[in-house]
C-alpha positions in Angstrom: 31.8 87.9 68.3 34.6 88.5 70.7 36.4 87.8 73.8 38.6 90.7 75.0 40.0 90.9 78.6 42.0 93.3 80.5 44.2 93.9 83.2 45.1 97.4 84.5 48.3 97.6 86.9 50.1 99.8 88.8 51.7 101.5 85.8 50.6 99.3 82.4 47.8 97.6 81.2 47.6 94.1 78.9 44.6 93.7 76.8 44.3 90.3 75.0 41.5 89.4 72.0 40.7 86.3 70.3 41.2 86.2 66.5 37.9 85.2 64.9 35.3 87.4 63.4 31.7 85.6 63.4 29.1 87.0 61.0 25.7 84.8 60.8 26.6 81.2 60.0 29.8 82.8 59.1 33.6 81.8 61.1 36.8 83.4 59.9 39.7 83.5 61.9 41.3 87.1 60.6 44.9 88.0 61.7 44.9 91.2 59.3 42.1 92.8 61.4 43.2 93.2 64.5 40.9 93.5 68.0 42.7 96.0 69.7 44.6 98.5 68.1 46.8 102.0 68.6 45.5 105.4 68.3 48.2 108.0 69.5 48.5 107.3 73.3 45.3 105.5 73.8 44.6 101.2 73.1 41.5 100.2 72.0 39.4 97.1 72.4 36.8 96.4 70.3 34.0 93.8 70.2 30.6 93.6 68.9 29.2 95.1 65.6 32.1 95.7 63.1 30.9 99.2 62.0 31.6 101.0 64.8 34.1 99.6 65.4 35.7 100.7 61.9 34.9 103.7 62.7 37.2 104.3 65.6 39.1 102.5 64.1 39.9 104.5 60.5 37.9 107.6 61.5 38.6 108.4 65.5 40.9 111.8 65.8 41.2 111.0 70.2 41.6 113.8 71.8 45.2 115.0 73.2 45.7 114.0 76.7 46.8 117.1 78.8 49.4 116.8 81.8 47.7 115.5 85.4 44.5 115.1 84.0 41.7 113.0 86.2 40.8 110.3 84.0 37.8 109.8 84.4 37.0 113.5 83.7 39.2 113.0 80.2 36.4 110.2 79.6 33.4 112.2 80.5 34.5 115.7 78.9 36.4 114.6 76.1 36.6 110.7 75.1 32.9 109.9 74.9 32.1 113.7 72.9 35.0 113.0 70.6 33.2 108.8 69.8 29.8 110.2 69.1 31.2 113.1 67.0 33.0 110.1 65.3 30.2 107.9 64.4 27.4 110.9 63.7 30.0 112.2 61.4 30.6 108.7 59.2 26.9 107.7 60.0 26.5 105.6 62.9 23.8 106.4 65.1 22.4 102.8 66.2 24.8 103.0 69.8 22.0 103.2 72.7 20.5 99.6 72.3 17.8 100.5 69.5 19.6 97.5 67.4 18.4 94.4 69.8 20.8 91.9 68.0 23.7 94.6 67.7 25.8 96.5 70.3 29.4 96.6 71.3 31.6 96.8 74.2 34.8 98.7 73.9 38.1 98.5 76.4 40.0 102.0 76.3 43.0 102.7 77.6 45.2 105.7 78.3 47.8 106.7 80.8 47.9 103.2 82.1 43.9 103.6 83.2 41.8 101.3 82.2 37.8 101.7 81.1 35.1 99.7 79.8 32.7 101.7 77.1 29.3 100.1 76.9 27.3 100.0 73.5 25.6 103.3 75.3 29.0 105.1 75.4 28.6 104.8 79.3 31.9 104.0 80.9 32.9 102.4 84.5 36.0 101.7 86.0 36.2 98.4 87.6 37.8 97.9 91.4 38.9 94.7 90.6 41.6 95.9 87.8 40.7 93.2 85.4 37.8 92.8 82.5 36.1 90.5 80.8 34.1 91.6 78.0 32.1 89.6 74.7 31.2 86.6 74.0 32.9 84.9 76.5 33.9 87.5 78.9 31.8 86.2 81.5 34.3 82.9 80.8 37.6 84.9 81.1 36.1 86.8 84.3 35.5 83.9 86.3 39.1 82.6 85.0 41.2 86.0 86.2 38.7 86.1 89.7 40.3 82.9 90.8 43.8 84.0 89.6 44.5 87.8 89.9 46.2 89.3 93.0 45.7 92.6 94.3 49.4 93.1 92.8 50.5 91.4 89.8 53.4 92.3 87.3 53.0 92.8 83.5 54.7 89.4 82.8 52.1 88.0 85.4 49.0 90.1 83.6 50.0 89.0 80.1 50.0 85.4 81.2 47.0 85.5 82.9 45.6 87.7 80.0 46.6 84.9 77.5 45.2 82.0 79.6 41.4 83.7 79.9 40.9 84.5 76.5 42.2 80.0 75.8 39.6 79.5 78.7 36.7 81.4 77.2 37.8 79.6 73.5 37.2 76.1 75.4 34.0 77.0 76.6 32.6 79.7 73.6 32.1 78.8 70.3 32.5 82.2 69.3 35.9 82.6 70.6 39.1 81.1 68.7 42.9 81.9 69.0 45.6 83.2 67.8 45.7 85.4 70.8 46.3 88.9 69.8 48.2 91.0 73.2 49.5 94.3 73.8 50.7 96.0 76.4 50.5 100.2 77.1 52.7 101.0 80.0 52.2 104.6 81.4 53.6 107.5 79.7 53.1 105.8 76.5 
């Protein structure tokens, strides 16, 4: 699995992602397939199954992102539609839950806004600013609640970003560095 966090402020986010890929019995520490990745002006996080996630990753055409659009609109109207057009068209139709050992949790950001994507292609929006998602998200969450500030500066968020993702890989087997981290900053 995964451990992927995020930080959205004023006008960038960080995302941050472990480096190991666990299949079974399976460890492999991968730096040639990355965890979150570029598509046009949005950043993706991926955890979770690995088909999906190829899918987005070789096969997702995002939609453009017009002027002064409301995000979370973009998501609903256009973002979401254009992921399940994606995986019906190469063949993935397990997202929902029907798999109970599979799923996925995505991070997705654009215009410096930042979104979790559930393994139902449900997305939220979370008041803290800050995200904690795979294996040990719940790990990296309880790290950034007892360090984030209601105003933080990107040096600040990729520090903090860096330091969850080593605290989940103490405490979750699953989780193992390098630390892969990117920053979007608005506009981009």
């Amino acid at each position: 699995m995964t451990t992927l966090v995020g930080l959205q402020g004023k006008d960038f986010v960080v995302l941050a992602a472990d480096s190991q890929i666990t299949e079974d019995n399976l460890r492999t520490i991968s730096l040639t397939t990355p965890k979150i990745i570029r598509k046009g002006r949005y950043l993706l996080g991926i955890t979770g199954d690995t088909r999906p996630g190829d899918i987005l990753t070789y096969n997702w055409n995002p939609p453009a992102i017009p002027r002064n659009t409301d995000p979370v609109q973009h998501m609903g109207k256009r973002v979401i539609p254009s992921i399940m057009d994606a995986f019906s068209t190469n063949g993935y139709h397990n997202y929902g839950g029907d798999d109970k050992d599979g799923g996925f949790d995505y991070l997705l950001a654009f215009n410096a806004q930042l979104f979790h994507i559930a393994c139902d292609l449900s997305f939220i929006q979370s008041h803290l600013n800050y995200y904690g998602i795979g294996s040990g998200g719940q790990f990296a969450t309880g790290f950034l609640w007892g360090k984030v500030t209601k105003e933080f500066t990107k040096k600040q968020a990729m520090e903090l970003a860096d330091l969850a993702i080593r605290c989940s890989e103490t405490f979750d087997i699953n989780t193992r560095e390098p630390v892969q981290l990117v920053v979007q900053e608005k506009g981009q």
